[in-house]
N, C-alpha and C positions, 0 to 999 in steps of 0.2 A: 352187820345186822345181828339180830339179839339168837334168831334162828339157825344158823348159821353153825353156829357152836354147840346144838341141841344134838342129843342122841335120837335114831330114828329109834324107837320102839316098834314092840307088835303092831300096838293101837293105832300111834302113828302111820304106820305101812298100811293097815289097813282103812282106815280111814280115806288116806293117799288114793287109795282102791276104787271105793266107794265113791269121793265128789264129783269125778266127772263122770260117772252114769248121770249122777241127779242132777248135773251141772247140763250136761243133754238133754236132759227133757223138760229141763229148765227153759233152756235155750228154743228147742225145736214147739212147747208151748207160747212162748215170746211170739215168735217169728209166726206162728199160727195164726193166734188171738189179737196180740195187743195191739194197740193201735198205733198207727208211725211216728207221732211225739213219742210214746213210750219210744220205742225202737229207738230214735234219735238219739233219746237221751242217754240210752245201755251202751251206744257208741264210743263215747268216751272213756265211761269207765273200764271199758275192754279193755283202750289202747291204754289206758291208765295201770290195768290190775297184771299187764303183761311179766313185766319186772319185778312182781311186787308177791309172786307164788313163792310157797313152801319145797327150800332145796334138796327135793327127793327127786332121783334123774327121773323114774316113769314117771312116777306124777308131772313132771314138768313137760316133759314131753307130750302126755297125753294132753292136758292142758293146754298147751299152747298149740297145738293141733288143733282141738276142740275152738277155741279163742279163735281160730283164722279162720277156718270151716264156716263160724258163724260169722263171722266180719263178708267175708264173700257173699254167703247166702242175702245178709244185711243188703249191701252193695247192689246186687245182683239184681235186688225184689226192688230198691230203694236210689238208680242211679243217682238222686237228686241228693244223696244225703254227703256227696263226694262235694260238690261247690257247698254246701250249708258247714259240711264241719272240717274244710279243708285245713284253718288254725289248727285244728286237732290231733290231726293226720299229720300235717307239717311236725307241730310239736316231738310225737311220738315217734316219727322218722327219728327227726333231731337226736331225741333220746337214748334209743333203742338202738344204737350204735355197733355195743358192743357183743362179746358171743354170743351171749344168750340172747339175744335181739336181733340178732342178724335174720333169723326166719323170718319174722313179724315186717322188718324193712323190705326185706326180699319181695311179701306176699303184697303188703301195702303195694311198691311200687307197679308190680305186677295189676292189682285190681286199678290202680289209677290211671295207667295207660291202656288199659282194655275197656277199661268203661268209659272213660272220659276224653276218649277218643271218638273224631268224628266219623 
């Protein structure tokens, strides 16, 4: 990827910094307010935007922390949304194989057998 090969800068670093505050109250606003079609639909693109962050190690870590945190909470408030986007989940297992996915697998499998258990 085009990133990949990019130098981190200040701005960069700082920036890095700064998304997942506001990706937080991004997040813990969503989960407030919106309503569960919203919610549904941020589902995907979670398991989607997993792979797909800027390769700064804190950022990515922070991120994908943040990213699961709220997949859980999603789950937790929403167990119904586990049969409605199980393709999704399937998929992003499938995907998300490798190191950097292995948390996202781990947590996924994790929230599927505790919720979707009887």
């Amino acid at each position: 990827l085009l990133w990949n090969s990019l130098p981190v800068t200040p701005r960069v670093s700082s920036v890095c910094k700064l998304v997942p505050r506001f990706l937080r109250v991004y997040f813990d606003v969503l989960l407030e307010h919106a309503p569960p079609e919203c919610i549904e639909q941020v589902v995907p693109l979670l398991l989607q935007r997993f792979a797909s962050l800027y390769p700064v190690d804190f950022f990515l870590r922070s991120v994908h922390a943040l990213i699961i945190d709220t997949l859980l909470a999603i789950f937790q408030q929403w167990p119904q949304f586990l049969l409605k986007l199980k393709h999704e989940i399937v998929r992003a297992i499938s995907m998300h194989l490798d190191h950097r996915g292995v948390f996202l697998v781990l947590h996924l499998c994790w929230i599927i057998g505790e919720l979707a258990s009887p």
